[in-house]
C-alpha positions in Angstrom: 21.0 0.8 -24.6 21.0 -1.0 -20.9 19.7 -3.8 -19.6 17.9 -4.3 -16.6 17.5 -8.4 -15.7 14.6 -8.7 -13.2 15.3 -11.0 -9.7 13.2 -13.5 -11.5 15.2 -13.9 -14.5 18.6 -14.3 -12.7 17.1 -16.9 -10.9 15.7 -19.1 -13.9 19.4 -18.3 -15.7 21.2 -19.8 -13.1 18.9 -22.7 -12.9 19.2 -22.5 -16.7 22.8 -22.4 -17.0 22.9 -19.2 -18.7 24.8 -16.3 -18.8 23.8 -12.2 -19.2 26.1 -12.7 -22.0 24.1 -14.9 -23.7 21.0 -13.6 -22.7 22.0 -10.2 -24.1 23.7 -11.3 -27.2 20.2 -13.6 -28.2 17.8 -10.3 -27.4 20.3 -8.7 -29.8 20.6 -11.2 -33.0 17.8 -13.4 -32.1 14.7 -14.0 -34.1 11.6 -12.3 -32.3 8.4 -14.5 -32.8 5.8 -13.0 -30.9 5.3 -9.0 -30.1 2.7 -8.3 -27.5 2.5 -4.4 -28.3 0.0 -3.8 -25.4 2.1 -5.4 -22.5 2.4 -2.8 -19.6 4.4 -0.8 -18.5 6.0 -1.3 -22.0 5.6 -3.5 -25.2 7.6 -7.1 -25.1 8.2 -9.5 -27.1 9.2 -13.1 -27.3 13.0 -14.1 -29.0 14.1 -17.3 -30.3 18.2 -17.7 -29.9 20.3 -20.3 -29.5 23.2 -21.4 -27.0 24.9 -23.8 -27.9 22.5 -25.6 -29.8 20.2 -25.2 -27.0 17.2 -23.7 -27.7 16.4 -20.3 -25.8 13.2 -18.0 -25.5 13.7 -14.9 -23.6 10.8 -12.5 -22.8 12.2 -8.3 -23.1 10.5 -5.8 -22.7 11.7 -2.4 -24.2 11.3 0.9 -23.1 12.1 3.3 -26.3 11.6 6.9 -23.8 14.8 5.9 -22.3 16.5 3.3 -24.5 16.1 0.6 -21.6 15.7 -3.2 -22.1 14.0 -5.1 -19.4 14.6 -9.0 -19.4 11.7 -10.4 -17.9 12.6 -14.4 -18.3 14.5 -16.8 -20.1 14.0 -20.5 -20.7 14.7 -23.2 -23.1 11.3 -24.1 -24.7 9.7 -27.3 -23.8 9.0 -29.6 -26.9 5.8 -30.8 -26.2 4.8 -27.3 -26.1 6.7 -25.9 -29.1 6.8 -26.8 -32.8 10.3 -28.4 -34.2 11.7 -24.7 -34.7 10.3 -23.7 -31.0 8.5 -21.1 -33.5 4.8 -21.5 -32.8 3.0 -23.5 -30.1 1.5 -26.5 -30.4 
């Protein structure tokens, strides 16, 4: 599979503090916890991973036709927003 990271997402990872490395490795073992399976041009989803101890949400959006991941963003969630296991909003 590659990954594509979008101009937006390097910018809030370097903000962030955050490697592709990391980025990658929580799309890959990470626990997804919200699909959005009409998103266009293909289906994302939201992923819960952790660097660190920090938590991380990254928005990817997968194209299966050609085996391509597209990171869209990347952020640690905000805990006024997000319940204690940055599962389900507020």
């Amino acid at each position: 599979m590659e990954y594509f990271f979008s101009g937006h997402v390097f910018k809030r990872m370097t903000e962030r503090g955050l490697s592709p490395v990391v980025i990658r490795s929580i799309v890959e073992t990470g626990t997804i916890i919200q699909e959005y399976p009409n998103d266009k041009p293909y289906p994302s989803r939201l992923i819960l991973g952790f660097c660190e101890n920090r938590p991380i949400h990254v928005v990817a959006a997968y194209d299966a036709d050609e085996d391509k991941e597209y990171i869209i963003t990347a952020y640690e969630p905000d805990t006024k927003l997000w319940s204690e296991g940055f599962t389900k909003r507020r």
